[in-house]
N, C-alpha and C positions, 0 to 999 in steps of 0.2 A: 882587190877582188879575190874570190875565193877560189882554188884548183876546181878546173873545169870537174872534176871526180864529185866536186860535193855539189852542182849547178843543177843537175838532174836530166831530161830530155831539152834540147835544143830546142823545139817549135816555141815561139812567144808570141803571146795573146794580142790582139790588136790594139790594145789600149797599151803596149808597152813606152814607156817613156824612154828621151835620149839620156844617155848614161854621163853627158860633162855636164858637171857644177852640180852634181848632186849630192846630198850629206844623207849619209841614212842615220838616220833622226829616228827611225825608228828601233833600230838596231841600240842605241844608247835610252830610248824610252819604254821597251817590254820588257825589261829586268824590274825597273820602278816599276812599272804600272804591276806585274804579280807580286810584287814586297808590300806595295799600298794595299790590294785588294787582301792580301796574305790566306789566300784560297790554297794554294799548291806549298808543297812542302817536301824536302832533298827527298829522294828515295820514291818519289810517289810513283805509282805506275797508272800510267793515261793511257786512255782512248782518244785520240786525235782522231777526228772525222773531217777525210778529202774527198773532193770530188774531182780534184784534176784542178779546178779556177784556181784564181790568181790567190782569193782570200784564203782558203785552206791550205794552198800551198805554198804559203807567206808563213803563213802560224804554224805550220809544221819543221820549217826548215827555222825559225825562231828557236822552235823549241829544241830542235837539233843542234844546233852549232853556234848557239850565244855562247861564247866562252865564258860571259860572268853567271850563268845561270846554276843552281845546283843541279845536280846531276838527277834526270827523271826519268823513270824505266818507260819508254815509250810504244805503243803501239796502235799503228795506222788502223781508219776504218772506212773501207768504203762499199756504199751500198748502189745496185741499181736498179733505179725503178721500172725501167723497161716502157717508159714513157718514150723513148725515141730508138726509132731502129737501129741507128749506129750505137743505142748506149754500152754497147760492149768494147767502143773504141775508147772509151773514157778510162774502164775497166782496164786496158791493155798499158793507157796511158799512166796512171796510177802506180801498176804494178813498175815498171820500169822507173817511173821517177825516186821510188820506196825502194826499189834494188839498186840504186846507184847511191842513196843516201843511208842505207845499209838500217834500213827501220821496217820491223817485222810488220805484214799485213794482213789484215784479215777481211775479207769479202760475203755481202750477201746479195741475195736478189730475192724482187718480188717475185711470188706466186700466182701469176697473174695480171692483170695490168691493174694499175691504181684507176678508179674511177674520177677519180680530179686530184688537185695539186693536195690539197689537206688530206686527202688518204695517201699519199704518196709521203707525204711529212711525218704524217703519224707510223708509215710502216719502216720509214727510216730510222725515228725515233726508236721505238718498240724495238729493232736493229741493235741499235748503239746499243741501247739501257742494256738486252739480251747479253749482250757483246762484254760489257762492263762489269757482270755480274758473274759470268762464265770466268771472265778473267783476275777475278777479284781485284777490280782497278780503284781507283778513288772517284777517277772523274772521268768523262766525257768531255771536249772542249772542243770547240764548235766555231768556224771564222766567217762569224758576223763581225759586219765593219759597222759602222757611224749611218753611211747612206744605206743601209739596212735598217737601221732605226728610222731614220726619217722615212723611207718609203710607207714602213710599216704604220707608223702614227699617224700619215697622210690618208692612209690607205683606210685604216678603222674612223680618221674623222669622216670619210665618204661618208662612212657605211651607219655611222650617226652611233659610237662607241661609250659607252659610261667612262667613268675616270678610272676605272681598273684599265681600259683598255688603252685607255691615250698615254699608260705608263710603257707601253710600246712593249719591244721584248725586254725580257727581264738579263740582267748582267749572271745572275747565279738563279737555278730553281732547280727543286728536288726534283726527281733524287739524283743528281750529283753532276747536273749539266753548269757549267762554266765558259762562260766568251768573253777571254780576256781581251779582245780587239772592238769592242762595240763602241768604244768613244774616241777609235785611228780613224781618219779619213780615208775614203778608196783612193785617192790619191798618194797620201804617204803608203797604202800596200803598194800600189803600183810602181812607185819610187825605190822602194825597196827590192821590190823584185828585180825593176829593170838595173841599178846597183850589183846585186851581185849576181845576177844572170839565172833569174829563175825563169822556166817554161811554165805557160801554164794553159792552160784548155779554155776554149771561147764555147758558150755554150749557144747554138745558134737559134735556137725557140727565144732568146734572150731578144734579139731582136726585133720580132712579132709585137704587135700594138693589140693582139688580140685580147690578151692575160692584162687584167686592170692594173698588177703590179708594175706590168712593160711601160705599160701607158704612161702609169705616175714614172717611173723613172726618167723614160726615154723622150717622155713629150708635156709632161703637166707641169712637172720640178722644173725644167728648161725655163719653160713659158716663164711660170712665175718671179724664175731668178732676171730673167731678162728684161722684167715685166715691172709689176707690181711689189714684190717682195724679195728684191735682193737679196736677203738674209734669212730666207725663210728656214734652210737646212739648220741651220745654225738656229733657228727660233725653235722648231720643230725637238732639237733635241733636248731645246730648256726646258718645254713642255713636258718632254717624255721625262726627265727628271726632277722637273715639282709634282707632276704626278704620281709618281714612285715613291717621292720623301712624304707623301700626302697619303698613299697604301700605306707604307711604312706605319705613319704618325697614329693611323687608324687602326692597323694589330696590336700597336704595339696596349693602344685603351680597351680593344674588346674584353680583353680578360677581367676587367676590370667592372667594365660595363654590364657584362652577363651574371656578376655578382647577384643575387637576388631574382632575376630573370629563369636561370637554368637552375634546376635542380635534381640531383642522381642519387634514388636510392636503390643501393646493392645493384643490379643488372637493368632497372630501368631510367629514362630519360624521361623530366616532363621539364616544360615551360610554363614559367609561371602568368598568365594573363594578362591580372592588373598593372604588372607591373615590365609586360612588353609592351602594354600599350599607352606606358606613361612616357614613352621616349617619342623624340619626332617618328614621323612617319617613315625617314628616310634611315633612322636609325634603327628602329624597327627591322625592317631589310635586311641592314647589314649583319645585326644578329642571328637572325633566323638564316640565314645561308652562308653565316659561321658555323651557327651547330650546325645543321646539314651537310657541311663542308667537311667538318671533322669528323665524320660517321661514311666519306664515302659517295654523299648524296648531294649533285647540284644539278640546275635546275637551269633553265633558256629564261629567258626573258617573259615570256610568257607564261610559264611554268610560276616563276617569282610574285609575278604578280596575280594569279589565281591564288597562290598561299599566302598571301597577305592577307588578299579580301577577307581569304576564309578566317584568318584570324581576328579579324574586325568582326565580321558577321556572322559566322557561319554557329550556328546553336548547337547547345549541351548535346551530344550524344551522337552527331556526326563526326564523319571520319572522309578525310581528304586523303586520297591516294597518291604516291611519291615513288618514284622511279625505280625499280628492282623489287617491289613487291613488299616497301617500308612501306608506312602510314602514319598519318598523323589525326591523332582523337581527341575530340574537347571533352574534356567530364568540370560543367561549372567554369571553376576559375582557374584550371588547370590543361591542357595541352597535352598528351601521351602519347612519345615517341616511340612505334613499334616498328622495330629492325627485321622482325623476324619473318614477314611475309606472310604471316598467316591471321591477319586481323580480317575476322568474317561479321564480326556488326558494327551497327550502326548504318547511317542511310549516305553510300558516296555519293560524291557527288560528280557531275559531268566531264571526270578530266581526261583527256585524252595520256593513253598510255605512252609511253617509249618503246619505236620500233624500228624495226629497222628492213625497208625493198627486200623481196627476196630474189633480184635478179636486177642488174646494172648493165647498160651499155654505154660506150664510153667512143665520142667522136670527137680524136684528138685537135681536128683542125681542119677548114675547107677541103675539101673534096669528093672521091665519088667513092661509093662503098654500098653494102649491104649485109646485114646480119641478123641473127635471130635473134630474138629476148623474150625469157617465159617471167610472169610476172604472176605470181600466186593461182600458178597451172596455167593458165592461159599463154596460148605461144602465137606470139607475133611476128613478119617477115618484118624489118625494117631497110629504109634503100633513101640514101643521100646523094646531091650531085649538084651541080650547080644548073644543070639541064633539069625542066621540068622532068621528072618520070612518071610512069604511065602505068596505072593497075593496083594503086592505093586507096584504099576505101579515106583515110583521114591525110590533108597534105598540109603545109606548113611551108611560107617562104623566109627566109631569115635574114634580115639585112646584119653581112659582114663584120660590115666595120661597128656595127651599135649592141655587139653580143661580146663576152669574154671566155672564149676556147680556153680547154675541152667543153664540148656537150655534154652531160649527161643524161640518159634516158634512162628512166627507172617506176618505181612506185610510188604511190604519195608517201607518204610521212608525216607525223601529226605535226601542225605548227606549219605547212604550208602556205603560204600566202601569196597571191599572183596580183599584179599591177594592173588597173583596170581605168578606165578615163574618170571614174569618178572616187577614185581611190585605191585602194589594197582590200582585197575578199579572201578569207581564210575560205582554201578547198574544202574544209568543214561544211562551212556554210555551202559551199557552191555543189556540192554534193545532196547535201541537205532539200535543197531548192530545187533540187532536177529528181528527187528521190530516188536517190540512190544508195540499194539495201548497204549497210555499213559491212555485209560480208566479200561487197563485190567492190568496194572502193580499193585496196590493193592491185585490182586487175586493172585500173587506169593508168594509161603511160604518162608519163609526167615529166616533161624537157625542163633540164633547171642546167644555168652556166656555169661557169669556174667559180662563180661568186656567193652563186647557191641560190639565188633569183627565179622565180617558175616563169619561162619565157612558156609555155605549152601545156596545159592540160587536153589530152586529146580527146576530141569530140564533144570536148564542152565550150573550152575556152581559151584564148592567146592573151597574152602580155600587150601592154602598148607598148614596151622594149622592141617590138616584132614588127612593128607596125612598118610596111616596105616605101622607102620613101627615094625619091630622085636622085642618081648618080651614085646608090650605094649598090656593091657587088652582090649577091644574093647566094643562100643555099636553098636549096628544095631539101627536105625531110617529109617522107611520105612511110605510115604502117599501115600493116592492112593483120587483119586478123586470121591465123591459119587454123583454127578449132570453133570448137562450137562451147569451150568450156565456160 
């Protein structure tokens, strides 16, 4: 075992294992596994990102005190989102484990509360990379384990994912994130840790069945291992690596493929027609949101498949609008990709732009509260509780257990779509139908979950997500409007 000086804080996580007849296995397998991947190299200086849990706190004390490792200029990164009122204990935790293991740290915090988990990732990310660039580091490295992969590739098959997405997280992506732990099981970290006596922080929203990740963890994976698919972790992560050798196989032809297709002369981009429209349909696709990709410019699902059409159909002299104020213009048999934002003819066509609420509320989790939200000038009182409240013009009851906390309330956004007993209706339309001026659609509040799902467009329409049904705990969400804007 290692001098209590390099173990770090005493507290250990409840998943800690008994420490007889253990082999750390892992401690003899992450020297291989960075020589195999041969990402990092003697001298390198790293961004190690902890939160206090057991995984980053495993990968950093690796990367500390492997004795066969080359020697790596190390520095700690932890950020907090400000998502839990205690997250400053974490912070405290952190710092104390990094001054006992004598590895420099560097700290950020949001400005504000994250409106869900993907803005909380993204301003942690944004963090590091900040972090990495300030420091002139190589890498970022990040302790995803195995059952982080699987959650994740469970998680996007819900949500009904292309093959990009069933490649789950990637082991290396620009610019310069590396998780050298993504195919250790959480059990060999925990083995490890409980081995040479690491502390590590229990994060307790971890427990909650609210968040659809908790769920798949804590209650879907179970079932099925005990159930129906034994082996599913272990299927799950084949999947995510024939799909990745499958991304792979497909870069590595595009170049190849666009031969003839793309063509560049001096500072402009065109697409050659006949000869995008000689490939499958699904190849087609992937080309057009190659170049797109390589210029900066990508596109939802919806977005993709309106530029498709328009490539199929869309006649000489029209021009299809693209995110940041590019364009795309058919002249004939050719395609005219305009970067610069300022293509003023031809006849657009109906695409809805990219935008973004200009006002977010954010209701971390059951209970009672109330706060304002101005949602393009108009300012609303809003007031939650699990007790009906009284003196709201619009209420909303929300059964507990069938939604995924945080809440959030905010503006529409194009590409909205709410669940309806006869299907799915883009707010487009459901605005459209109630005519409603396209200057006042912004002022609509719009409840959407952790998932990104619209449980509430208010005063027009509810989700059947919503629908309040027997034995389930409830919240009341009541606004009521305070101007006349």
């Amino acid at each position: 075992d290692p001098p209590s000086h390099l173990r770090g804080p005493s507290l250990m996580g409840k998943h800690t294992l008994p420490r007889e007849g253990l082999t750390p296995s892992l401690a003899e397998r992450f020297p291989l596994i960075l020589a195999d991947d041969g990402v990092l190299s003697p001298g390198d200086r790293i961004v190690v990102a902890i939160s206090g849990g057991v995984d980053s706190s495993v990968l950093l004390h690796l990367l500390r005190f492997s004795r066969t490792l080359p020697g790596f200029d190390l520095l700690a990164a932890h950020f907090d989102h400000r998502m839990r009122p205690d997250s400053r204990r974490d912070l405290q935790w952190v710092t104390g484990l990094c001054r006992a293991w004598d590895v420099p740290l560097r700290t950020g915090t949001a400005q504000g509360t994250p409106v869900s988990e993907e803005d909380a990732r993204n301003r942690r990310y944004t963090f590091l990379l900040g972090l990495k660039d300030r420091e002139k580091a190589s890498w970022v490295l990040t302790g995803h384990q195995a059952e982080d992969q699987v959650e994740t590739v469970l998680f996007r098959v819900f949500r009904g994912t292309g093959l990009r997405g069933l490649a789950g997280i990637p082991r290396q992506r620009s610019p310069g994130v590396y998780r050298p732990l993504l195919e250790v099981s959480r059990r060999e970290v925990l083995a490890y840790a409980a081995h040479m006596g690491i502390g590590f922080l229990e994060d307790p929203s971890n427990e909650s069945l609210a968040p659809a990740r908790n769920r798949i963890r804590n209650q879907v994976l179970p079932e099925l291992e005990r159930g129906p698919a034994p082996g599913i972790k272990r299927s799950l992560r084949r999947l995510a690596r024939l799909a990745s050798e499958n991304e792979d196989a497909w870069e590595s032809l595009l170049p190849g493929l666009l031969e003839g297709v793309l063509q560049e002369e001096a500072d402009k981009v065109f697409v050659v027609r006949p000869a995008l429209l000689a490939y499958d349909p699904a190849v087609q696709t992937r080309l057009m949101r190659k170049i797109l990709a390589q210029r900066g410019i990508e596109l939802d699902e919806v977005g993709t498949r309106a530029l498709m059409e328009f490539t199929r159909t869309g006649a000489s002299g029209r021009v299809f609008s693209l995110p940041g104020g590019a364009s795309l213009s058919r002249d004939f048999g050719r395609f005219s990709l305009d970067l610069s934002g300022s293509a003023e003819t031809g006849t657009r066509l109906d695409q809805e732009a990219t935008a973004q609420p200009s006002g977010a509320l954010l209701i971390p989790e059951p209970g009672s509260g109330t706060e304002g939200i101005t949602l393009e000038g108009r300012s609303f009182q809003v007031g939650w509780s699990p007790a009906e409240p009284a003196g709201y013009e619009e209420l909303l009851e929300i059964p507990i257990s069938d939604v995924a906390f945080p809440l959030t309330l905010r503006g529409w956004l194009p590409g909205d779509r709410i669940r309806m007993d006869f299907g799915t209706k883009k707010l487009k339309k459901l605005f459209g139908e109630a005519k409603v001026p396209q200057k006042d659609r912004g002022k609509i509040p719009v409840l959407v979950d952790a998932e990104g799902d619209v449980l509430w467009v208010a005063g027009f329409a509810s989700s059947t997500m919503v629908k309040p049904r027997a034995g389930s705990g409830v919240l009341f969400l009541g606004i009521r409007n305070v101007d006349s804007n």
